[in-house]
C-alpha positions, 0 to 999 in steps of 0.5 A: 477441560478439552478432551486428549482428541480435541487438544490433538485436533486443535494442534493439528488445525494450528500446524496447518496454519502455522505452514500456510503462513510460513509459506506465505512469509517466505513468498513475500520475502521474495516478492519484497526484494523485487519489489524494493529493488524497483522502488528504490531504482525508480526514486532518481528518474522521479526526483531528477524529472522534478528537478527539470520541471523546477528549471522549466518553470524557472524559464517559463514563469510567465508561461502557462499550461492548463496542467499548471493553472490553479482552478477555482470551482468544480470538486476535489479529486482523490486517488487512493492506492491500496492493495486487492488482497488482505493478509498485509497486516496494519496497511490498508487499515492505516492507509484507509483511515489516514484517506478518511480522516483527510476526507473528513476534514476537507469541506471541499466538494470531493470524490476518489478513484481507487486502485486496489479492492480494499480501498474501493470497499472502504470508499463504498462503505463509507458512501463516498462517491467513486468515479473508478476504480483500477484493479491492482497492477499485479506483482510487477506494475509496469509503466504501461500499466497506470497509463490509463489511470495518468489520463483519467486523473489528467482529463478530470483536471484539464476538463474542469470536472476537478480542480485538484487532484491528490495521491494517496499510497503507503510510502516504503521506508523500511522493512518495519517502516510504511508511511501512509502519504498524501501527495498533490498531483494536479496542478502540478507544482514544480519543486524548488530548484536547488541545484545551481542556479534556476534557468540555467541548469539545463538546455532545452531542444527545441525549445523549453515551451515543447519540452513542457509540453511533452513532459508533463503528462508524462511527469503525471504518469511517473508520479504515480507510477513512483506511488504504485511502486512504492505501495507495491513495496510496501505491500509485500513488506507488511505481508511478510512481517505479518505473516513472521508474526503470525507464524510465531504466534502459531509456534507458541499456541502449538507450545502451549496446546502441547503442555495442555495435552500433555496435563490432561494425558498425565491426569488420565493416566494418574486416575487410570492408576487411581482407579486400578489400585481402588480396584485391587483393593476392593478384590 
């Protein structure tokens, strides 16, 4: 049995911990709102520029634009967004094998660029091939921000280098609730146009030929802009719920580390007494 110091040193140790991640928990609080907040603020820009681009290619079916051409040949390109740092409990794990085992399944000729330290890691060990890698955007992503990573995945597709390039991010859905998602970029694929009647929803200036060519690097970008946001979310959502748990676990080892020691103090105190009635006898 541990002695009286080692039990107060190992509750020490522990309420050392138990601070940290409290401190943690109440960091990522604050992080989740700002972060939930501009994900849920950025959700109806990104829906509504579907809609628009279900309207133009309702007007121009029998246009074509390199963006939207089906490739035949070349590799698959995919982009997978984790987080640069751990301590977010099941996310990246979800995230990485949820990117594996799609990996695994596709016998297409494939390749990834990462954003985030603990997807890049994962890719090398695994030997798959990388064309780059972006570092995290930080506490607060900005448009300008994924910019370079919307013209890498954009001259990948148009130069012919890929012929399909895929998303995959954590989806924030709650606080308890972050869904690992896999998503088609390029070609770009306009949605279904289910607000009235298709072509006629919307007008185009000047016309709907330069509104489509404008608007769809900038549709990449958002698409992916929308996937960081939402991976940012859930980031601090499962750093925080990792830390509460840990925290917890903390308070109920420091618990059960006091009644050890408080065991081990009474047996020392009931053999001292032991010990000095043996005595008073002998003398």
């Amino acid at each position: 049995m541990a002695s009286q110091r080692e039990i107060r040193r190992r509750i020490g140790a522990v309420r050392n911990i138990k601070q940290i991640t409290r401190a943690m928990q109440f960091v990522s609080a604050s992080k989740l709102r700002r972060a939930q907040d501009s994900t849920l603020a950025a959700r109806p820009y990104s829906q509504k520029i579907d809609e628009v681009l279900a309207d133009l290619a309702a007007v121009l079916s029998g246009e074509d634009h390199p963006l939207l051409a089906e490739r035949e040949g070349g590799r698959r390109l995919l982009v997978l967004i984790t987080t640069d740092r751990g301590l977010a409990g099941p996310l990246n794990t979800n995230t990485i094998r949820f990117a594996a085992r799609d990996i695994t399944a596709s016998r297409e000729d494939l390749a990834v660029v990462t954003v985030g330290r603990k997807g890049r890691d994962a890719m090398r060990r695994s030997r798959v091939p990388l064309v780059a890698h972006f570092e995290g955007f930080g506490d607060r992503p900005s448009f300008a921000d994924v910019l370079p990573l919307a013209r890498l995945a954009t001259d990948e597709f148009v130069g012919g280098g890929s012929n399909r390039v895929d998303l995959v991010y954590s989806r924030f859905e709650s606080t308890l609730v972050q869904r690992p998602t896999l998503e088609r970029l390029l070609p770009v694929e306009p949605a279904e146009d289910t607000e009235g009647i298709p072509g006629n929803q919307f007008i185009f200036e000047p016309s709907p030929s330069a509104v489509l060519e404008r608007m769809l690097p900038r549709y990449v970008a958002t698409r992916i802009f929308q996937a960081v946001l939402e991976a940012k979310a859930s980031e601090e959502s499962s750093r925080m719920v990792a830390m509460k748990n840990a925290t917890e676990n903390a308070e109920e080892l420091i618990d059960d580390l006091t009644l050890s020691y408080n065991k081990v103090r009474q047996s020392n105190i009931t053999r001292e007494m032991i010990e000095i009635a043996t005595g008073a006898q002998v003398h």
